[in-house]
Structures are given as C-alpha cells and as structure tokens.
C-alpha positions in Angstrom: 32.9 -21.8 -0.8 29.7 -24.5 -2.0 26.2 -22.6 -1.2 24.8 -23.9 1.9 22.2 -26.0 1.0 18.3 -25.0 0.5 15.3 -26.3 2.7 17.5 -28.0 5.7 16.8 -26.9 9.1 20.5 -26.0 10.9 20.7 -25.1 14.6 22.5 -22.0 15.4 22.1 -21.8 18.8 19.3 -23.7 21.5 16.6 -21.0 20.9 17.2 -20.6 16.9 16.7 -22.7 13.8 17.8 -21.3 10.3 16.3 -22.6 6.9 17.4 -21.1 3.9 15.1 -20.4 1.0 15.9 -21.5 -2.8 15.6 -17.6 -4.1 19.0 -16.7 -4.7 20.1 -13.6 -6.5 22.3 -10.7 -7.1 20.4 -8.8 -4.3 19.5 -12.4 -2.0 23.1 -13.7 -2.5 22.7 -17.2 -1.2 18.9 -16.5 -0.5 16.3 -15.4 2.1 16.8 -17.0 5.2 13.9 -17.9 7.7 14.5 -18.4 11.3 12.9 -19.8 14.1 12.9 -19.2 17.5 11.7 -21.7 20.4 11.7 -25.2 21.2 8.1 -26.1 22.2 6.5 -23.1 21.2 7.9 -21.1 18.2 7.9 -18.0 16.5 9.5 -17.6 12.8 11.0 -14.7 11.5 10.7 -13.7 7.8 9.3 -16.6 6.3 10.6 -15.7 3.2 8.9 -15.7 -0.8 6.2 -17.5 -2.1 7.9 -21.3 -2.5 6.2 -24.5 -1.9 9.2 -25.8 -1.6 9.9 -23.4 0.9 7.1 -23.6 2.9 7.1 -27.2 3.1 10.8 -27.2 4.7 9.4 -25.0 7.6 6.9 -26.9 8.5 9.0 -29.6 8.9 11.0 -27.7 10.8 8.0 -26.6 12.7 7.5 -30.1 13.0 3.8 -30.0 14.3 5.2 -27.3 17.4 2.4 -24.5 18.2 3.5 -21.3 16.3 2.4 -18.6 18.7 4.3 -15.4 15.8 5.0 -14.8 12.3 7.2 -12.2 12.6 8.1 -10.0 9.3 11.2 -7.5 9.2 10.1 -5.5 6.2 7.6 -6.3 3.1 9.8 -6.9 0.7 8.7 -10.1 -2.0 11.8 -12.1 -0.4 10.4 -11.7 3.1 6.8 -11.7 3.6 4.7 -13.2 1.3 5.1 -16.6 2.5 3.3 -15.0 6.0 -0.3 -15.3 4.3 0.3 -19.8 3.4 2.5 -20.0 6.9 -0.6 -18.3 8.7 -3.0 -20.2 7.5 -0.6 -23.6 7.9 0.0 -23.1 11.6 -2.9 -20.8 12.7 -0.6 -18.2 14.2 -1.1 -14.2 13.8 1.1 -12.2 11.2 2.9 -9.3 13.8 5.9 -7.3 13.1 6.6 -4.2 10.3 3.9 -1.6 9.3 2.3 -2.2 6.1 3.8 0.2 3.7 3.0 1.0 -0.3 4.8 3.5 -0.7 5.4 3.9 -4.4 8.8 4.3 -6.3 9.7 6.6 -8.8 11.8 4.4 -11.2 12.7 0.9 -11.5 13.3 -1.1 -8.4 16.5 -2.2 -7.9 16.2 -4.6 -5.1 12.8 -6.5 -4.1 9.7 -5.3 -4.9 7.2 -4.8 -2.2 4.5 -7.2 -1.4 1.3 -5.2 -2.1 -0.5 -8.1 -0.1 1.3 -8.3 3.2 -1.3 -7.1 5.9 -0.2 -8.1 9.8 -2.3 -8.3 12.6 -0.5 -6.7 15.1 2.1 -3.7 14.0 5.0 -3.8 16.5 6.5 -0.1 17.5 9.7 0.3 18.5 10.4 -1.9 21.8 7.4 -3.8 22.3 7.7 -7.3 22.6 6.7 -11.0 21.6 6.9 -13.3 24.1 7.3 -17.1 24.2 8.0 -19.9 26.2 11.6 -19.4 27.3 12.1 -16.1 24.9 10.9 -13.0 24.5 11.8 -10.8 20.5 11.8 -7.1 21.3 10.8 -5.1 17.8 14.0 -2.6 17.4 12.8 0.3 14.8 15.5 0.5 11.9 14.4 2.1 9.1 16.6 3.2 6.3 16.6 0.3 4.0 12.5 0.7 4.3 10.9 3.2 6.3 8.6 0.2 7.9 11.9 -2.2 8.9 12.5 -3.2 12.0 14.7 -5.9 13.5 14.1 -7.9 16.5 16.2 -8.8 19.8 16.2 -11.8 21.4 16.4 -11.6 24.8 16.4 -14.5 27.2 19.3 -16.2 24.9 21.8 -16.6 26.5 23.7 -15.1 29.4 26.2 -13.2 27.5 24.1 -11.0 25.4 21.3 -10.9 23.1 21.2 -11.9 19.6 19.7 -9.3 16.5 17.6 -10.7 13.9 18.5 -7.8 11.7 16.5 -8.0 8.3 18.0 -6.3 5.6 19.5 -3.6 7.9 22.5 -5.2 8.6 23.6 -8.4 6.6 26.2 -10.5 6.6 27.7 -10.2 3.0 27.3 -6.7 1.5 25.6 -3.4 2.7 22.1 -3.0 1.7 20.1 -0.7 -0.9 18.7 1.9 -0.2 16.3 3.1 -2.6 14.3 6.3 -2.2 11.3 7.4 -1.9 10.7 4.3 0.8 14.8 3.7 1.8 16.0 7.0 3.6 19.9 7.5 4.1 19.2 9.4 7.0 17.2 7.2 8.7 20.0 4.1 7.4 22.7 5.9 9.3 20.8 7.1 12.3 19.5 3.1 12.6 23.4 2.0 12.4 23.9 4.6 15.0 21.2 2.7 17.6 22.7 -0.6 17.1 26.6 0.8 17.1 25.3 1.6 20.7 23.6 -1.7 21.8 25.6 -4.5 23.2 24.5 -7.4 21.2 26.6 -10.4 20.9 26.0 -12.0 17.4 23.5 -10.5 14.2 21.4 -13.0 12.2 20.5 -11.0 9.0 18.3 -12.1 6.3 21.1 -12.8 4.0 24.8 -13.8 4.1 26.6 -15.2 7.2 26.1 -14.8 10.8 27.9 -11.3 12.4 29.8 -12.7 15.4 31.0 -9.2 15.9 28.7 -6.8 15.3 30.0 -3.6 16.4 33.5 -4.3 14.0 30.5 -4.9 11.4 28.6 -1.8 12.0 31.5 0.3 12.3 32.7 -0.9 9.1 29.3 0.1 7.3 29.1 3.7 9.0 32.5 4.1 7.6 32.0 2.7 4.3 29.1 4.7 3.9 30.5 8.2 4.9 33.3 7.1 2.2 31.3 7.1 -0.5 29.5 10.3 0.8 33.3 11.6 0.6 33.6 10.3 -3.0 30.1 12.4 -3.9 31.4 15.5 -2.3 34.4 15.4 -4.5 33.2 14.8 -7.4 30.4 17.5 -7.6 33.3 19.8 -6.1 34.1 21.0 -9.9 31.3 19.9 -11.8 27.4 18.9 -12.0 26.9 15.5 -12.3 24.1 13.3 -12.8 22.9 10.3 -10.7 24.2 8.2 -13.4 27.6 9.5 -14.2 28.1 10.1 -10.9 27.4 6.0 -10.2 29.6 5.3 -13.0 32.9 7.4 -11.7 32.1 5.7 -8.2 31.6 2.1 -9.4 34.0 1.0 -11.6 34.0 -2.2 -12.8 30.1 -3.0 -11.0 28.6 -6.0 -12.2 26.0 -4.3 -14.5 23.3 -6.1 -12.8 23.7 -4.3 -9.8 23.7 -0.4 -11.6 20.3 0.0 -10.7 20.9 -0.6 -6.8 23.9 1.2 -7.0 22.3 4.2 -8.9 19.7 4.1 -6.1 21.7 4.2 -2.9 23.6 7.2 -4.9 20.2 9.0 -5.2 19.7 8.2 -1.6 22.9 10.0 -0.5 22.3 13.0 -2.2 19.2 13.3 -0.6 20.4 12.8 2.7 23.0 15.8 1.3 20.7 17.8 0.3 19.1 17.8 3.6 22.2 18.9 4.9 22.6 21.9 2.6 26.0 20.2 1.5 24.6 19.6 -2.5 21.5 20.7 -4.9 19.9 19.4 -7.6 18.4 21.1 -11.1 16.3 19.4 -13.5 17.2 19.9 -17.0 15.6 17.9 -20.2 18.7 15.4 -19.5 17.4 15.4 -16.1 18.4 16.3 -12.4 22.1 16.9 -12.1 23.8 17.8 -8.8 26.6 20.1 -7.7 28.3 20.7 -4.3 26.7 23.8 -2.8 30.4 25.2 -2.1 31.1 24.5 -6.0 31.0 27.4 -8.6 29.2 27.1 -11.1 30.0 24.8 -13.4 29.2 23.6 -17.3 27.2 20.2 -17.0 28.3 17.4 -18.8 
C-alpha cells in the first residue's frame, strides 16, 4: 500500500483531525501522527518532532481556531518537541505526561527522549481536559515510558469513546520497551486496564486506526506472554545472554531493529526476574540468564 501522504489534514471522525508528520522510520513506520480534537476550539495531541514543515501543516489545520491544550503522550523526540514552537504559535499551555530523564544504560533503540520538554500542567491518571463539545480524560499507561499516558475522548459519539493511545498501543507493530524508563510489568498491567475499558476505536501515534481494540489488545497480551514462553525455554538448559538469546528468538530481524529487539528482551527478563522465574550473573562477557528451575549449566 502507497504511504499516506505527509502534512494533509484528514478527518476521522467530527471531533478529530489527523496530520501526519514527514519522520518516518523503522521505529515511526509511516511517521508520527498529530491529532486534533474540536471544531471551534481545539486541543492537539502529540504534535510530533521538530519540522517546519510539520508545524506549518498544523497550523493550517488549526486554521486560526483558539487552541485551548497541547496535549503530549510521552517525551519521546517524535512526540513532543514540536510542543515548545506549537505553544508559542497558538498561545496555548503544554499539559499532559510527566517530565521524565531518566537515563539509559546502553544505546537507545527507539526515540530518544526530549531533554527539553517541560509541560505546564502534569495530568494524573483520570483528570481531564475539557473543551467545547469534548472533554480528553488522561488514562496512565506506562510501560513503553514510565511517564505515558493516553487519553479518552469522551463526549464522541454515542457508541463509545475513542483512545488516543501513544506509543502504548499502535496500529502496526507492538512497541519497545526499553529499560531502565520502559517497564514490562507496567506494559502488561497497562494492556490489562484497556483490555477492561469499552472503547470503540484506538488512534495510536503510528500505524492505522484500531477499529477493534480489544481483538488488538488481546493479540498483544498474547503475543507478549509468547515470547515470555520462548525465554523460559530457552534458558531451561542453558545461560544465555541478552544477545544470543535475541538472536535464537528473532530470526531473520531486519538488523536495524536488533537493538529494539534486544531491549524489549532485557525488559522481559526483568519483569521475570521480578517474578523469581529467571536470574542474572555478570561475567567479563557480561550478564547471562538462566531459568531459576534450570540446573546449572555451562555458558556459552
């Protein structure tokens, strides 16, 4: 399928506008997308990196509308920066995800944080941004970044609410998780809290629309405790290091994405570990892993 194209404002619905940024990538797919809510008085959701180009198609989007929110998921460089020109374009306050700086400890494998992102107003979990004719109730999912949250718009529609869902949940691939800041604990606890909402359709930050959202999150709970499976069995025999283990797991990966996929294997055996299900031991070759139920075993 063509990419749908870059800097156009398309309708979704009579409350939401999407415009899609020109930033994509292995980890973006087609790109960030920006949305807005309202017709006479707006808010805008992620508005995405820091692109002129990008900028100039929501404003005229915007189209000289009052912006009353600049609402921000996470802080990740392909969500927020553009909340600092957008601001200062519109006049409207920067609300939404906790600033966060955490740092890694290796290479990031998805976006990098933006070190400069610094909101007005920190939504908690279930407070609210009202507008005229909608209100966006902040929904705490963290997991993909401890500070994420997605947002609910209520007053939508009578058959249900939509989810602006970030990173959390998108609408091509599942998302990295990358410790110290991404938690796969707190990923599957947050898939838990939507699997038990009733919302009707997902708009995520990348990929298509989720017009059936509990099918969708089902599918990632499941595909997630699959590869948990594939850890468990192969650190049943052997100690294994984040690497080999990502390599037995991921045949055939596009090598761009080894990284990511290295990462959201660290983050399971974390969550593991937690659980008293696995261990780790540094050696000079560095941490390898092993099933606490395994005997002990010769490293490779």
């Amino acid at each position: 399928m063509p990419a749908p194209p870059t800097g156009i404002a398309i309708p979704l619905e009579p409350l939401v506008t999407r415009v899609l940024a020109p930033n994509p990538s292995p980890f973006t797919h087609t790109g960030t997308q920006s949305h807005i809510i309202g017709v006479r008085a707006l808010a805008v959701i992620d508005p995405g990196p820091d692109d002129p180009a990008h900028l100039a198609a929501l404003l005229r989007a915007i189209d000289g509308r009052p912006v009353s929110a600049i609402l921000v998921t996470h802080h990740h460089r392909d969500h927020s920066p553009a909340t600092r020109a957008l601001a200062t374009a519109t006049g409207a306050p920067i609300v939404g995800a906790a600033p966060s700086h955490v740092s890694g400890d290796g290479p990031r494998a998805d976006a990098a944080f933006d070190p400069d992102y610094a909101p007005e107003r920190v939504l908690a979990d279930g407070e609210t941004v009202e507008g005229e004719g909608w209100t966006l109730r902040a929904i705490a999912t963290p997991g993909h970044s401890a500070n994420h949250l997605a947002f609910a718009l209520e007053r939508s529609g009578e058959d249900g609410t939509a989810l602006f869902s970030g990173d959390h949940v998108m609408g091509w691939s599942t998302s990295v998780v990358s410790p110290p800041d991404g938690s796969m604990t707190a990923y599957m606890a947050s898939l838990e809290k939507l699997l038990a909402r009733d919302d009707r359709v997902y708009y995520p930050g990348h990929g298509d629309q989720v017009d059936n959202p509990r099918r969708w999150v089902r599918g990632l709970l499941g595909h997630r405790k699959q590869r948990e499976g594939q850890i468990m069995r192969l650190l049943g025999t052997e100690a294994l290091t984040v690497t080999a283990i990502t390599k037995r797991m991921y045949v055939g990966l596009d090598p761009r994405l080894l990284l990511a996929a290295e990462r959201s294997v660290l983050a399971h055996l974390l969550d593991l570990q937690a659980r008293e299900l696995v261990w780790g031991e540094a050696t000079r070759e560095g941490a390898r892993w092993e099933s606490t139920d395994a005997a002990p075993a010769t490293a490779e």
